[in-house]
C-alpha positions as CSV (number, residue, x, y, z in Angstrom):
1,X,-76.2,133.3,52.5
2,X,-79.1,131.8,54.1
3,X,-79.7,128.0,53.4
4,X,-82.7,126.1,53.9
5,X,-81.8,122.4,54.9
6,X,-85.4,120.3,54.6
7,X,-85.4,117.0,56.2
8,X,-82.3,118.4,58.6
9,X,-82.9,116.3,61.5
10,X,-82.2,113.4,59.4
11,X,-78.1,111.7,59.1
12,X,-77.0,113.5,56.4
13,X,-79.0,116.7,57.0
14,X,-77.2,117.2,60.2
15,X,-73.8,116.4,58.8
16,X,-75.0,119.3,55.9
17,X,-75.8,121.1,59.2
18,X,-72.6,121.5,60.8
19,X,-70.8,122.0,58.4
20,X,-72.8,124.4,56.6
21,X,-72.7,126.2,60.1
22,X,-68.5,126.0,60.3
23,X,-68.7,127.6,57.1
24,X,-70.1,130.1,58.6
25,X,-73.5,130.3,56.7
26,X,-76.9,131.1,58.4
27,X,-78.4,127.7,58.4
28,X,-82.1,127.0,58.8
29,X,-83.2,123.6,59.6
30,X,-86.9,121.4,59.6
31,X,-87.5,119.0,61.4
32,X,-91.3,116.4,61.6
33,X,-90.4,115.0,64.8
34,X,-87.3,116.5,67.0
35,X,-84.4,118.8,66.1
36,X,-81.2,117.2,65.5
37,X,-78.6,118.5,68.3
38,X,-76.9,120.7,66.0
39,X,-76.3,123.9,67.4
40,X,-76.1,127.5,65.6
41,X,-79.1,126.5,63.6
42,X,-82.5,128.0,63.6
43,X,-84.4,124.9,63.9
44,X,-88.4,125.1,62.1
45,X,-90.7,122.3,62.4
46,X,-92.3,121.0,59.1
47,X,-94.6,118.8,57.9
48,X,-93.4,118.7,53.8
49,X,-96.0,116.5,52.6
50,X,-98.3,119.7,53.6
51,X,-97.8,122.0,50.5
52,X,-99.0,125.0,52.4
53,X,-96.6,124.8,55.3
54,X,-93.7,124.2,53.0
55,X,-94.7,127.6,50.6
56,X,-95.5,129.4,54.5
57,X,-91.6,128.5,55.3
58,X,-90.0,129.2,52.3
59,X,-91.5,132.5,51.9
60,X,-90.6,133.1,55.2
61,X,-87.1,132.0,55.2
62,X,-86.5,133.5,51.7
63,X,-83.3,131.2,51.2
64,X,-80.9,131.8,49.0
65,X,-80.6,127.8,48.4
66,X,-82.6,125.2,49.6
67,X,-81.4,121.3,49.9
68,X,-84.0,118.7,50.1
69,X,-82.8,115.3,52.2
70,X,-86.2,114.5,53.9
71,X,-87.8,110.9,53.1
72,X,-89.1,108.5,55.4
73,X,-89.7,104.7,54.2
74,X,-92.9,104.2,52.3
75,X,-94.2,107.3,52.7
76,X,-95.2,108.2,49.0
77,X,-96.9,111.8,50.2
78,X,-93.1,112.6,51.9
79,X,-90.9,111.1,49.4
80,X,-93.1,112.2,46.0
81,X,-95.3,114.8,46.7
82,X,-93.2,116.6,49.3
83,X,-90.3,117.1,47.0
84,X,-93.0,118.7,44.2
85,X,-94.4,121.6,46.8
86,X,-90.7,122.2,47.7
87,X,-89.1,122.4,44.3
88,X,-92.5,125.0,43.1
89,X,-91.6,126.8,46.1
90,X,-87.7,127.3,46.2
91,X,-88.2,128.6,42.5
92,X,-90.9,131.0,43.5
93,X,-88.4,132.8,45.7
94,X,-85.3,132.2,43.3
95,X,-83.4,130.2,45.9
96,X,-81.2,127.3,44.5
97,X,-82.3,123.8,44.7
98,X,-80.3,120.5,45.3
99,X,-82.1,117.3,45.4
100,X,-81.2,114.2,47.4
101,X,-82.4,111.4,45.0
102,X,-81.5,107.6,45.1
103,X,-80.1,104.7,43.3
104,X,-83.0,103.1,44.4
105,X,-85.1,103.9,41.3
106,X,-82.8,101.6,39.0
107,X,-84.4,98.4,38.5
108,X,-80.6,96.7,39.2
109,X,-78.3,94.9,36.5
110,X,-74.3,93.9,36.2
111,X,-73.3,97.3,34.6
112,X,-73.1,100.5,36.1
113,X,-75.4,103.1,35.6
114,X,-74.7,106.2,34.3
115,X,-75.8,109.9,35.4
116,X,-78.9,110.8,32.9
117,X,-80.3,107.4,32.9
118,X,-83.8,107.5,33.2
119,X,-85.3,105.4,36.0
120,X,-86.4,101.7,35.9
121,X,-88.2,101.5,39.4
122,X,-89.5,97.8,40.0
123,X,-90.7,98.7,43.7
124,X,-92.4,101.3,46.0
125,X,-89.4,103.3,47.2
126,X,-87.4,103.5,43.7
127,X,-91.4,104.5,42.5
128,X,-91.4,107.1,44.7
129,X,-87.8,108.9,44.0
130,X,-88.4,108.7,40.3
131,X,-91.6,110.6,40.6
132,X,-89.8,113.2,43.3
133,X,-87.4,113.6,40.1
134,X,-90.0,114.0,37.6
135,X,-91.5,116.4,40.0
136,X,-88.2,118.9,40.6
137,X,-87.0,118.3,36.9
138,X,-90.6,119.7,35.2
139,X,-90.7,122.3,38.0
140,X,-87.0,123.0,38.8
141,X,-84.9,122.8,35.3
142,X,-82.1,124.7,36.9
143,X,-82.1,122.2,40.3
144,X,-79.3,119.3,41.1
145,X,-80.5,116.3,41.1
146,X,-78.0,113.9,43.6
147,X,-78.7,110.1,43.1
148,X,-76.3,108.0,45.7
149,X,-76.4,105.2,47.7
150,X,-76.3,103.6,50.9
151,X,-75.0,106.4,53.5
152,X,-72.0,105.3,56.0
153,X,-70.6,106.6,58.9
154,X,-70.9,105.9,62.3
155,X,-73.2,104.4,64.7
156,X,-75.6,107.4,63.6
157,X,-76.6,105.5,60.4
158,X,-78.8,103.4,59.6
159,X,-76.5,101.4,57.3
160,X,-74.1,101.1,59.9
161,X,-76.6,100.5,62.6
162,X,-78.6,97.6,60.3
163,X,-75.3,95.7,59.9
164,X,-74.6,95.8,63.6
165,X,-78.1,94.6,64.2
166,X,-77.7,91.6,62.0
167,X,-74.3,90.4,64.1
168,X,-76.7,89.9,67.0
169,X,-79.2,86.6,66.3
170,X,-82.3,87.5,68.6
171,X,-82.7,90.5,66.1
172,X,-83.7,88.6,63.3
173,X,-82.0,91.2,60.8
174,X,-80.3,89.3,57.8
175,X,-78.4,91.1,55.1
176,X,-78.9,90.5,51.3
177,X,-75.8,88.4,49.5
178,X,-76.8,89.5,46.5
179,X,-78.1,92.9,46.5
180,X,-74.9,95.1,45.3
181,X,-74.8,99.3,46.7
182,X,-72.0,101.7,46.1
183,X,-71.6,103.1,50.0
184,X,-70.6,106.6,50.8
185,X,-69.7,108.6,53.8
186,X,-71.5,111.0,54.9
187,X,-69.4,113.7,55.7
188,X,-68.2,112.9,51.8
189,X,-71.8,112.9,50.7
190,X,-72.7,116.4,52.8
191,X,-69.4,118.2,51.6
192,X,-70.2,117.2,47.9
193,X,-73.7,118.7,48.5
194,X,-72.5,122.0,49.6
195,X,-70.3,122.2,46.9
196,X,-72.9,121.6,44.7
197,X,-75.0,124.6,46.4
198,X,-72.2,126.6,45.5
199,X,-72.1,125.9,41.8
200,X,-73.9,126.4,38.6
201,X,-74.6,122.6,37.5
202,X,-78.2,121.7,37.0
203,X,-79.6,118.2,36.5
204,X,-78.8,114.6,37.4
205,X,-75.3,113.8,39.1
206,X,-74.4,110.3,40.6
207,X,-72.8,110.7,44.1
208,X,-71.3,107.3,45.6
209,X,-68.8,106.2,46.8
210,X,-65.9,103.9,44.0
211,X,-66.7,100.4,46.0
212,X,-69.8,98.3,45.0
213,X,-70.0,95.9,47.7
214,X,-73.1,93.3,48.4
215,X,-74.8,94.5,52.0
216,X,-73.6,91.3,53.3
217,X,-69.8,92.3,52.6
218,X,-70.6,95.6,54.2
219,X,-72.2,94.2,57.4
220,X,-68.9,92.4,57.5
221,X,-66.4,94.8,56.8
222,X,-68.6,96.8,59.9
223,X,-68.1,93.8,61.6
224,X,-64.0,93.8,61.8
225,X,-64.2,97.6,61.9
226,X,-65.8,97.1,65.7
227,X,-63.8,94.0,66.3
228,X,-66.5,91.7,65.7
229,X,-66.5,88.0,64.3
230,X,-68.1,88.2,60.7
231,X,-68.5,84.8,60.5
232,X,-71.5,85.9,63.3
233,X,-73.2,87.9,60.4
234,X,-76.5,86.8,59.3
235,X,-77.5,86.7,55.8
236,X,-79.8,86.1,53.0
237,X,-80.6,86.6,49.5
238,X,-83.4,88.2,47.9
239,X,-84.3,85.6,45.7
240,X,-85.3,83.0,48.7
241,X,-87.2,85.4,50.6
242,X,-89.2,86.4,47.4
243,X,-89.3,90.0,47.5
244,X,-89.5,92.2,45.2
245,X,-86.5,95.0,44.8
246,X,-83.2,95.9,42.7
247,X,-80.3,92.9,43.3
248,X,-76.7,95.1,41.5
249,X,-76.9,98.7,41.8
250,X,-73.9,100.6,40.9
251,X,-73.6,103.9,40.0
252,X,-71.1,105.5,37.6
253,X,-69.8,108.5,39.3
254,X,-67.0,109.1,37.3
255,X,-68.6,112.8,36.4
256,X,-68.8,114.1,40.0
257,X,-65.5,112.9,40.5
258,X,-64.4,114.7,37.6
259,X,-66.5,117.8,39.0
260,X,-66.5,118.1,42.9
261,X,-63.5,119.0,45.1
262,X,-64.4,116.3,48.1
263,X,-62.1,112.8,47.2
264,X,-65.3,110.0,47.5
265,X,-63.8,107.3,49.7
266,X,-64.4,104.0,49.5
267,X,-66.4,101.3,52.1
268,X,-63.2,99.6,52.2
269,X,-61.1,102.5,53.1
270,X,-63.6,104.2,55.3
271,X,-64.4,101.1,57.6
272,X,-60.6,99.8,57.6
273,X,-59.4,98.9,61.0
């Protein structure tokens, strides 16, 4: 099996990298700016918001699945586009197609959302993944669709590494009070992925881990986990600093719990002490 990880320079592309590799598949990985040090993988650079380079590849490659995790902050042309030429692409070859998606495209409320809600985006980012989804669904009926959350692990993330960074007061990082994620680790995340490479379900699957927790509890659960004082953790609220972007997201993922193999931890039992 040959599988094409896109964006595998990333966090959770090179978690999906090693293992994917320990496992024993032949693993090809892009990268826009460095390769991840991840060895046994063929490493090809990429730029994915360039829909000629991305059918050059795949044609190349000729995978036999391809799993898209590239995104980069406010890049609409990345995030949008780039998951369009790679879903028209993958299905020109017949090569299997799981999407990393985001619940970032929920406009945010008390309940939990469910798997086939369609998306409420109230901000650029969420905008962008809800057209990405559009873009695979119309193109790719047969693709998985992953919507998660905020991606944990070690220093490596940039969850982990944002928390950290608001402990220390010359950063000037604060973390919301009141904006609500469903954190999950990423070796969890990457071995439900591959799972999901390896099966026949097609369309939209929430992924996240069973604890909703506000950003400030996480930066202070991080904080006892590397024996820091919480009480040092800065915070805010989204309402005073007047931006605009979801406050509770929670996602159901009672189905892919129901589905996958891979047990999906919780914040709280992941960053215990």
């Amino acid at each position: 099996m040959i599988l094409l990880i896109v964006g595998a320079s990333g966090h959770l592309g090179g978690e999906l990298c090693r293992r994917a590799v320990t496992a024993g598949t032949r693993v090809v990985g892009t990268y826009h700016r460095a390769p991840a040090e991840v060895d046994g993988v063929d490493w090809q650079p990429l730029d994915a918001r360039d829909p000629a380079a991305v059918d050059a590849l795949v044609r190349r490659v000729r995978p036999d699945a391809v799993v898209n995790t590239a995104y980069v902050y406010g890049d609409w042309a990345l995030c949008a586009d780039g998951a369009g030429y790679l879903a028209r692409s993958a299905v020109e070859v017949g090569a299997r197609l799981v999407h990393l998606s985001s619940d970032a495209l929920h406009a945010g409320r008390p309940q939990p959302y469910g798997d086939d809600e369609a998306p409420t985006p109230v901000y650029p980012y969420g905008a962008a993944k809800a057209a990405a989804e559009t873009a695979v669904r119309l193109v790719a009926p047969a693709a998985v669709l992953v919507r998660t959350s905020l991606i944990v692990g070690d220093e490596r993330s940039k969850q982990i590494q944002l928390c950290l960074d608001a402990l220390d007061p010359a950063s000037g990082v604060r973390l919301f009070s009141d904006e609500i994620r469903c954190p999950v680790d990423v070796t969890d995340l990457a071995s439900a992925v591959l799972e999901l490479v390896d099966s026949d379900y097609a369309g939209l699957l929430n992924v996240a881990g069973p604890d909703a927790v506000s950003r400030a509890d996480l930066g202070r659960l991080v904080a006892r986990r590397y024996g820091f004082d919480p009480d040092r953790l800065a915070e805010t609220t989204i309402s005073s600093t007047g931006l605009t972007r979801p406050g509770e997201l929670r996602l159901d993922s009672s189905r892919a719990e129901g589905l996958l193999k891979i047990r999906l931890r919780g914040v709280r039992e992941l960053l215990a002490a």
